[in-house]
DRENTORKOL-3810 file (N, C-alpha, C; in nm, 4 decimals):
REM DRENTORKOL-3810
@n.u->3.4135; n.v->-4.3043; n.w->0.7096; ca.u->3.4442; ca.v->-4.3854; ca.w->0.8248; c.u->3.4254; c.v->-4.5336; c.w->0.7922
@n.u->3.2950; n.v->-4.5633; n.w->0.7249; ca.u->3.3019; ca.v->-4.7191; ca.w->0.7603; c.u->3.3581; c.v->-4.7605; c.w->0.6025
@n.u->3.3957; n.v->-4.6890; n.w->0.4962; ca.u->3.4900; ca.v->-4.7036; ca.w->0.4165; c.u->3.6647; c.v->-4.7332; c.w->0.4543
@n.u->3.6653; n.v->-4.6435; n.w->0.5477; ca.u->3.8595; ca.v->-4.6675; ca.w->0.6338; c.u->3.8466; c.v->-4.8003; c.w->0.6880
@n.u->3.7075; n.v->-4.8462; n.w->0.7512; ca.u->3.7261; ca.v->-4.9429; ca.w->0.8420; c.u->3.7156; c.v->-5.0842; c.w->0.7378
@n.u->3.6233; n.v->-5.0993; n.w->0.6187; ca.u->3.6352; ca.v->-5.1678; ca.w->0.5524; c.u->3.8053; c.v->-5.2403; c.w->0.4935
@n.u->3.8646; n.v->-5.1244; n.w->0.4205; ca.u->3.9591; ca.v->-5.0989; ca.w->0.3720; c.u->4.0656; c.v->-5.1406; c.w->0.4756
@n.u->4.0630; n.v->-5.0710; n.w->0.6022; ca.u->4.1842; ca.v->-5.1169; ca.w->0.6553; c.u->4.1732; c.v->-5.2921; c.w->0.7544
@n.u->4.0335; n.v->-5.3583; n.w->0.7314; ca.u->3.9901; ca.v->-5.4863; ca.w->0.7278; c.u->4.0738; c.v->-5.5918; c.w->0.6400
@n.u->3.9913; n.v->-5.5335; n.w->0.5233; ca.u->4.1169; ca.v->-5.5908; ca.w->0.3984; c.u->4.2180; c.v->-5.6349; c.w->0.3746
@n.u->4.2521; n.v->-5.5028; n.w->0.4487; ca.u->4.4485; ca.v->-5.5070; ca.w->0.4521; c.u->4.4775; c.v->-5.6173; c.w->0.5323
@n.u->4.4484; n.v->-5.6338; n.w->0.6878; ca.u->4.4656; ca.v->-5.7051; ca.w->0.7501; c.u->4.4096; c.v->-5.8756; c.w->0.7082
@n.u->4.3220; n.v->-5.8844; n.w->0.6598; ca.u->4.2586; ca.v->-5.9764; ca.w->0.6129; c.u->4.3593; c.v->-6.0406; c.w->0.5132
@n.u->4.3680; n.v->-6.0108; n.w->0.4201; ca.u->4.5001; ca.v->-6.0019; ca.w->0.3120; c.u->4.6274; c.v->-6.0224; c.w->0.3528
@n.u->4.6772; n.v->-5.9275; n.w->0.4364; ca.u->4.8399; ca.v->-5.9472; ca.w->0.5304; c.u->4.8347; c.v->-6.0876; c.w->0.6160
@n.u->4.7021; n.v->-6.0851; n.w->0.6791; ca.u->4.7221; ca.v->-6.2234; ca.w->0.8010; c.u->4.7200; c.v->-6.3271; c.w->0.6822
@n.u->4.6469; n.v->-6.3416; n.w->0.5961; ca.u->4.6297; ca.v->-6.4769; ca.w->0.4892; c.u->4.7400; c.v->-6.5319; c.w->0.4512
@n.u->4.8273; n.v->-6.3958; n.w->0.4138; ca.u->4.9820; ca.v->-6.4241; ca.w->0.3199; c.u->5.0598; c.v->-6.4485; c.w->0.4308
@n.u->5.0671; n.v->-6.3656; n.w->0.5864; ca.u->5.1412; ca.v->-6.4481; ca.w->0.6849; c.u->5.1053; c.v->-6.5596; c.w->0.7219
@n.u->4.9860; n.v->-6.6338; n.w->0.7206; ca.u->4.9649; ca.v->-6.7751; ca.w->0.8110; c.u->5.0190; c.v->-6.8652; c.w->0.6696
@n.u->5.0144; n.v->-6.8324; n.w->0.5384; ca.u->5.0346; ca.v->-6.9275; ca.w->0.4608; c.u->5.2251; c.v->-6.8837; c.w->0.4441
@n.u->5.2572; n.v->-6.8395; n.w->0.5330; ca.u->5.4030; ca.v->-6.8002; ca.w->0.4942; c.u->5.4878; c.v->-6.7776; c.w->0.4047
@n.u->5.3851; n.v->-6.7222; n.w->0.3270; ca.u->5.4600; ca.v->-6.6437; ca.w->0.1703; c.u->5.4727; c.v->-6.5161; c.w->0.1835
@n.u->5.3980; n.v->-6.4038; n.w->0.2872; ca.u->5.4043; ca.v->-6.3215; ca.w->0.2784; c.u->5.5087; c.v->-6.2508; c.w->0.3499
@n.u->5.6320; n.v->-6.1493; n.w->0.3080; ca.u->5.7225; ca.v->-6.0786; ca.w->0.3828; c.u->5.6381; c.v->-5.9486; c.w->0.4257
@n.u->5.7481; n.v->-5.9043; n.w->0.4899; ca.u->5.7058; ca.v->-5.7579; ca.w->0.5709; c.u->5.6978; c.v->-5.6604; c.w->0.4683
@n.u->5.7528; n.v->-5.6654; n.w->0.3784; ca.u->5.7263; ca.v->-5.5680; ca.w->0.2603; c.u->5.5889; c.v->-5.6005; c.w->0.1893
@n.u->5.5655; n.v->-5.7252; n.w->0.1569; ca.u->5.4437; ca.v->-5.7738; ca.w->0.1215; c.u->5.3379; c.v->-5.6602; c.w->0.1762
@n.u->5.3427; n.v->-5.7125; n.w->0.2905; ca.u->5.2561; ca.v->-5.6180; ca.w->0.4078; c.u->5.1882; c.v->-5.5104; c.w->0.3630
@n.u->5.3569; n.v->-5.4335; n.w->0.3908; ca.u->5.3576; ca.v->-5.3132; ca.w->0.3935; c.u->5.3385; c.v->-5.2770; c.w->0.2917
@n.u->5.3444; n.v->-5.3264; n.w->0.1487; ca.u->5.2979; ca.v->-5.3133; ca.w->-0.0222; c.u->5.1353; c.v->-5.2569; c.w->0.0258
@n.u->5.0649; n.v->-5.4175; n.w->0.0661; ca.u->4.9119; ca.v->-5.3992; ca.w->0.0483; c.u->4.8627; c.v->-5.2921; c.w->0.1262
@n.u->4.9210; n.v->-5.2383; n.w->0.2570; ca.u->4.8943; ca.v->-5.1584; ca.w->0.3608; c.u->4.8672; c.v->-4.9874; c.w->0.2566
@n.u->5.0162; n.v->-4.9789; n.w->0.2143; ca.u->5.0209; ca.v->-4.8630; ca.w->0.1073; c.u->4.9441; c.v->-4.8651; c.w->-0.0130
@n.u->4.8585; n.v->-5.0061; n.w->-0.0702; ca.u->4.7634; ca.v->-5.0005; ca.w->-0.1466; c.u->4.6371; c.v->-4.9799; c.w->-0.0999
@n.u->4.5963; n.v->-4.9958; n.w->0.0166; ca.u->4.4724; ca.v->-4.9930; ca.w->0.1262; c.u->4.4877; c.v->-4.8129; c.w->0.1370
@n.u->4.5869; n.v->-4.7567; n.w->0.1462; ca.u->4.6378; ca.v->-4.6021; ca.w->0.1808; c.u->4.6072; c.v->-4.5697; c.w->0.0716
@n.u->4.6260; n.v->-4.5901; n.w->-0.0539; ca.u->4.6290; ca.v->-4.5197; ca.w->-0.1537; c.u->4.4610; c.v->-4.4914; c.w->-0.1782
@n.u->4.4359; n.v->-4.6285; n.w->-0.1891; ca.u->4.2554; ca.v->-4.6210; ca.w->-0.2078; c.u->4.1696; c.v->-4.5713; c.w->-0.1129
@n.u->4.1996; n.v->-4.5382; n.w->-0.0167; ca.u->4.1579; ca.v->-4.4517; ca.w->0.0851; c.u->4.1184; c.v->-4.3324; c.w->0.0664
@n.u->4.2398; n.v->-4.2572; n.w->-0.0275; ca.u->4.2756; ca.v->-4.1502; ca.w->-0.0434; c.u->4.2210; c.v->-4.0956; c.w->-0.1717
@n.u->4.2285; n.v->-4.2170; n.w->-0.2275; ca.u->4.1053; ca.v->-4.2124; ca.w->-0.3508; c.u->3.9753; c.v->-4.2157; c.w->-0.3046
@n.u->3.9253; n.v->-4.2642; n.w->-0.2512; ca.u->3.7546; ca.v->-4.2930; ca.w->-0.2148; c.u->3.7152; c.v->-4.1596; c.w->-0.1685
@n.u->3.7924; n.v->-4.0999; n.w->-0.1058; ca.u->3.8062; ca.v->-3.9588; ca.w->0.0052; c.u->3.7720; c.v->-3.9015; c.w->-0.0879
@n.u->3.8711; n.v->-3.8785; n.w->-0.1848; ca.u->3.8476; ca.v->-3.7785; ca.w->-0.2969; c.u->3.7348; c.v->-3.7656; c.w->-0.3854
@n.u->3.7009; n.v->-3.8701; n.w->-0.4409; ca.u->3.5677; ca.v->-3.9534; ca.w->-0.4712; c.u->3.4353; c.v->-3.8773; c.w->-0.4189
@n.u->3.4780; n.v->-3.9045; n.w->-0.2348; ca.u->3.3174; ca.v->-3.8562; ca.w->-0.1896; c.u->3.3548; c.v->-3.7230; c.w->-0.1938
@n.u->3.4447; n.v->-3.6533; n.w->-0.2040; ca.u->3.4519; ca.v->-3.4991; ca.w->-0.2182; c.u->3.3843; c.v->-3.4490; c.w->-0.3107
@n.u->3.4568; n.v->-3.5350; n.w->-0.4428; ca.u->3.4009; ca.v->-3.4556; ca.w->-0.5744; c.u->3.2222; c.v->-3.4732; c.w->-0.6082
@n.u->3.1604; n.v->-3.6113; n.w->-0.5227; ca.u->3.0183; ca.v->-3.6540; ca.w->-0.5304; c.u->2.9778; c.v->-3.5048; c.w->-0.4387
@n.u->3.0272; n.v->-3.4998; n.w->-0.3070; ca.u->2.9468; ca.v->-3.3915; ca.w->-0.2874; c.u->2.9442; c.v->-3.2438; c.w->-0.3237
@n.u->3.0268; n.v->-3.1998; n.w->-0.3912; ca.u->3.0778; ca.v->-3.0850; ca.w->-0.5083; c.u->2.9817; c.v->-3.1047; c.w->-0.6022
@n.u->2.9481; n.v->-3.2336; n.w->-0.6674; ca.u->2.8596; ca.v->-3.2229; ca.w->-0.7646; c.u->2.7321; c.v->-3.2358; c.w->-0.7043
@n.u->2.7020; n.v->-3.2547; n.w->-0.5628; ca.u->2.5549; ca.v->-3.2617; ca.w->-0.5327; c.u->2.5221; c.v->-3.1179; c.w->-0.4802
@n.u->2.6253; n.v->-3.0530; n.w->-0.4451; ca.u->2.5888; ca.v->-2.8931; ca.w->-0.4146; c.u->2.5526; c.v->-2.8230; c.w->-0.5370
@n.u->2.6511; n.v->-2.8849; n.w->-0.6288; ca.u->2.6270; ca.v->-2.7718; ca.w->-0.8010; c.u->2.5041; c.v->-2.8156; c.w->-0.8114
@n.u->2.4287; n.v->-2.9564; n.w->-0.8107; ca.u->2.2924; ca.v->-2.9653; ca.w->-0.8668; c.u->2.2079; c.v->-2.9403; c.w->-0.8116
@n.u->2.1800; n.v->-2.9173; n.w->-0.6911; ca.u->2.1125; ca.v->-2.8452; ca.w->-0.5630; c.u->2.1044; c.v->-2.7066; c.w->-0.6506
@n.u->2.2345; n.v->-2.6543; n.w->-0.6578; ca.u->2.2424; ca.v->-2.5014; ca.w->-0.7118; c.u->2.1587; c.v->-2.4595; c.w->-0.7973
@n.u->2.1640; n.v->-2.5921; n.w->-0.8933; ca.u->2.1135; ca.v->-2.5755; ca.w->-1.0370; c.u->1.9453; c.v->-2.5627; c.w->-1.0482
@n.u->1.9329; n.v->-2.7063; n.w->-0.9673; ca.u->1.7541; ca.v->-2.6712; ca.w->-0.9688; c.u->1.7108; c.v->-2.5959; c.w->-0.8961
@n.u->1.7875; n.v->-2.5391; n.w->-0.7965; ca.u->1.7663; ca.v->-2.3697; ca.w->-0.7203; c.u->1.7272; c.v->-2.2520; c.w->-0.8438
@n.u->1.7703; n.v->-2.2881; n.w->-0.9189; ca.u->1.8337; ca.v->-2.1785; ca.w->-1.0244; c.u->1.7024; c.v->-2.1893; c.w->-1.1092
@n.u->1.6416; n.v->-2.3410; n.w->-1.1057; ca.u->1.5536; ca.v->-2.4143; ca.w->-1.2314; c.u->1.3967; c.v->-2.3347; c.w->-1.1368
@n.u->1.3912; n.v->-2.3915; n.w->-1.0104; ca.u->1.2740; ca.v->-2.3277; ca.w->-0.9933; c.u->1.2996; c.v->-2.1684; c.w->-0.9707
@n.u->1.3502; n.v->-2.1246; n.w->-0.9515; ca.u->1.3611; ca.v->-1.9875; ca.w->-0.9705; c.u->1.3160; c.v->-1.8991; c.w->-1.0651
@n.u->1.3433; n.v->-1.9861; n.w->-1.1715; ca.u->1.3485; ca.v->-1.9440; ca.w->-1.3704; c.u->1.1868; c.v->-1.9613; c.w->-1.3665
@n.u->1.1459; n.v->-2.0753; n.w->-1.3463; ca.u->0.9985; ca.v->-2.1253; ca.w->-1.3499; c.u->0.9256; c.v->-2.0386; c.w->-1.2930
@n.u->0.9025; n.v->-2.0333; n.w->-1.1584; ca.u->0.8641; ca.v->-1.9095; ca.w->-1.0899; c.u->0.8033; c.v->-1.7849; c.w->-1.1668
@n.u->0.9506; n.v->-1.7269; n.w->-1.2251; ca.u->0.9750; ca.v->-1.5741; ca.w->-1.2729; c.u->0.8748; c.v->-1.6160; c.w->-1.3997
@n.u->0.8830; n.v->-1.7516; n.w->-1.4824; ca.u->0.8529; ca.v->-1.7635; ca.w->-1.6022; c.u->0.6880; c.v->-1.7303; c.w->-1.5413
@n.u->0.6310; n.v->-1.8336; n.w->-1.4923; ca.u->0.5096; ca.v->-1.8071; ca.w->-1.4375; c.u->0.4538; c.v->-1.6855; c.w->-1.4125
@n.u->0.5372; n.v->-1.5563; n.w->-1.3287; ca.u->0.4527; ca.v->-1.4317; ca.w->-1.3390; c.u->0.4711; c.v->-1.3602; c.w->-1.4731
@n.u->0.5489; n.v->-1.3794; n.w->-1.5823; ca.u->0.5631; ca.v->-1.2935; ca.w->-1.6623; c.u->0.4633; c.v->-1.3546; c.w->-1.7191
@n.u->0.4281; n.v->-1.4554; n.w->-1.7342; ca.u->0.2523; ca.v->-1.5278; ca.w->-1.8401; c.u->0.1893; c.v->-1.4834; c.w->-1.7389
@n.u->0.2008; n.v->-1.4608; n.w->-1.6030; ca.u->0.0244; ca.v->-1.3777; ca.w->-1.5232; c.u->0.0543; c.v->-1.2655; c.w->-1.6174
@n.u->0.1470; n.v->-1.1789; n.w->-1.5972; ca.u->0.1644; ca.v->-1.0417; ca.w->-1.6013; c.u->0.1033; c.v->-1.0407; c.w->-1.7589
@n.u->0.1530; n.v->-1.1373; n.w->-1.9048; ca.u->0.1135; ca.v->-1.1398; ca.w->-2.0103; c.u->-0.0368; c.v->-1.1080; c.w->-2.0471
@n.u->-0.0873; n.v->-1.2531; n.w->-1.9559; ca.u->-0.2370; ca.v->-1.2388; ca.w->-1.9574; c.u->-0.3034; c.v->-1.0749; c.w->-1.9409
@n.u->-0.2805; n.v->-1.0598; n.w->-1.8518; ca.u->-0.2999; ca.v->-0.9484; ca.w->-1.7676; c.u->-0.3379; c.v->-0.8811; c.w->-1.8693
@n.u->-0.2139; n.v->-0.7684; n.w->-1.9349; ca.u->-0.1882; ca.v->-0.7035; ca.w->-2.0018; c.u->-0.2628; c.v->-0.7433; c.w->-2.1147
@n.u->-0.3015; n.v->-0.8568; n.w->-2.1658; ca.u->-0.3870; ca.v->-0.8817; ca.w->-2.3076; c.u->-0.5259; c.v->-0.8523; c.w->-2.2696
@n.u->-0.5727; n.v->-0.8729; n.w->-2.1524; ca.u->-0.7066; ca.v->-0.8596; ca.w->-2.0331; c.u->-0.7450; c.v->-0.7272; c.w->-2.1103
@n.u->-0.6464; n.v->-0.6411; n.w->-2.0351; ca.u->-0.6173; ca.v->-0.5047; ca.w->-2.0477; c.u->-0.6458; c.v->-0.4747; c.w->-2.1601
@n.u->-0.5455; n.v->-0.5127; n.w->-2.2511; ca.u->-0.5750; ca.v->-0.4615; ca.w->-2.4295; c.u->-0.6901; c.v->-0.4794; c.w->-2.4881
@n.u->-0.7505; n.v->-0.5971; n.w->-2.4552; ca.u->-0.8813; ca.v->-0.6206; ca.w->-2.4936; c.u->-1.0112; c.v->-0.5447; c.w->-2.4677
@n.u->-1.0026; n.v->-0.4913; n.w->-2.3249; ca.u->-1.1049; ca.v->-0.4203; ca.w->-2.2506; c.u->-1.0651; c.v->-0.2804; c.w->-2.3423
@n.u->-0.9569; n.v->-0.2692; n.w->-2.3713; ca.u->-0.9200; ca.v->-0.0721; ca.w->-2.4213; c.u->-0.9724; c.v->-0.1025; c.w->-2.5631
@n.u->-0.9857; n.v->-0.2389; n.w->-2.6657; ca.u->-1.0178; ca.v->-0.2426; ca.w->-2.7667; c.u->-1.1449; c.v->-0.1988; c.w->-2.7892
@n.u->-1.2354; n.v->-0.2633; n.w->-2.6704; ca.u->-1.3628; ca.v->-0.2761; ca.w->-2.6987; c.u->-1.4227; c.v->-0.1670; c.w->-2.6494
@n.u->-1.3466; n.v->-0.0798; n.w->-2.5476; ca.u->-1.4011; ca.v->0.0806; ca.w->-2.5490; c.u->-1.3990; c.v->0.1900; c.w->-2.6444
@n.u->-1.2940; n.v->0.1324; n.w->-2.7227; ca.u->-1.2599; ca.v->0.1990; ca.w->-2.8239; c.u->-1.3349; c.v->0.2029; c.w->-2.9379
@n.u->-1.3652; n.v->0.0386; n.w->-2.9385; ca.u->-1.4292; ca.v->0.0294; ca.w->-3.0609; c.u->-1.5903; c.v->0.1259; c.w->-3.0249
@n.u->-1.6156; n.v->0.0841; n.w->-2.9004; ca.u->-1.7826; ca.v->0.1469; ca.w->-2.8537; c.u->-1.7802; c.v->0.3017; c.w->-2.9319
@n.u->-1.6377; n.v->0.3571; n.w->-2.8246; ca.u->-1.6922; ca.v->0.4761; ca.w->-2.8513; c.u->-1.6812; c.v->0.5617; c.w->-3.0238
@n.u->-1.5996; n.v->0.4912; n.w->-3.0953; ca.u->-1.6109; ca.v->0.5133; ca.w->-3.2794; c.u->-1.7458; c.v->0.4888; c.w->-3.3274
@n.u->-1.7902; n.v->0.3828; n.w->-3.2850; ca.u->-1.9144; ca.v->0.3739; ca.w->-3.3188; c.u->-2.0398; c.v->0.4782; c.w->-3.2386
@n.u->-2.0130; n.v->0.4656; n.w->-3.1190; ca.u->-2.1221; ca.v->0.6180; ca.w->-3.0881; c.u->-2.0790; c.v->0.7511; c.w->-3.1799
@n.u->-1.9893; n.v->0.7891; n.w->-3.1845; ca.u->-1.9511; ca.v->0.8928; ca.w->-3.2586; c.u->-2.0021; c.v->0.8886; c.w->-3.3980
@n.u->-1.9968; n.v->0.7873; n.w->-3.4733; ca.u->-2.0461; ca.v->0.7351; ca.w->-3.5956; c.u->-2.2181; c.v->0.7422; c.w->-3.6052
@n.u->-2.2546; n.v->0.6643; n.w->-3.4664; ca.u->-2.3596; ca.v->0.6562; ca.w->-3.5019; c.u->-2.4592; c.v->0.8023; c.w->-3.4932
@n.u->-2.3841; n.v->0.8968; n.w->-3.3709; ca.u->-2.4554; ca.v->1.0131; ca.w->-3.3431; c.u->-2.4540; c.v->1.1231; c.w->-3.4435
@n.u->-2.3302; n.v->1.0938; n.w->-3.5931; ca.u->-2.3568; ca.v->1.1881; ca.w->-3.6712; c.u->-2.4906; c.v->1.1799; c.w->-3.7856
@n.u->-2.4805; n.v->1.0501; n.w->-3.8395; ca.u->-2.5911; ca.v->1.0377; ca.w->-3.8950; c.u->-2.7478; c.v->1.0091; c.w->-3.8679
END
């Protein structure tokens, strides 16, 4: 919106200048009018594709903490599991050695 209103400022701004100094024809005009149109139509497009790329990157670090997250429980879950291995080591080791020690 306040891009159209800029733009079609311009035009007029531009058209009245070249009419009060009386160089400008009606085609003149109508030239800059259709250059004010064109860039319009560009800028439009412009903020389209900005917000296309601000949804994909939204997407993306959706995607980023997501990964992080998952990464995070699989190192709980890691720990965990080494917790685990460690405690089965050291029962293990106990009970070889009672066995050991109760034969001799």
């Amino acid at each position: 919106m306040r891009h159209e209103f800029v733009t079609r400022a311009a035009t007029i701004v531009v058209g009245a200048g070249l009419m009060l100094g009386g160089c400008a024809t009606k085609e003149d005009v109508e030239r800059a009018q259709a250059t004010a149109d064109a860039a319009h139509q560009q800028a439009g497009a412009a903020m389209a594709a900005a917000q296309q790329a601000q949804q994909t990157a939204n997407q993306a670090l959706s995607t980023a903490q997501s990964a992080a997250t998952t990464a995070q429980a699989a190192q709980a879950a890691a720990a965990q599991m080494g917790a685990r291995h460690e405690e089965w080591k050291a029962k293990h080791r106990e009970r070889r050695h009672h066995r050991h020690g109760s034969r001799g």
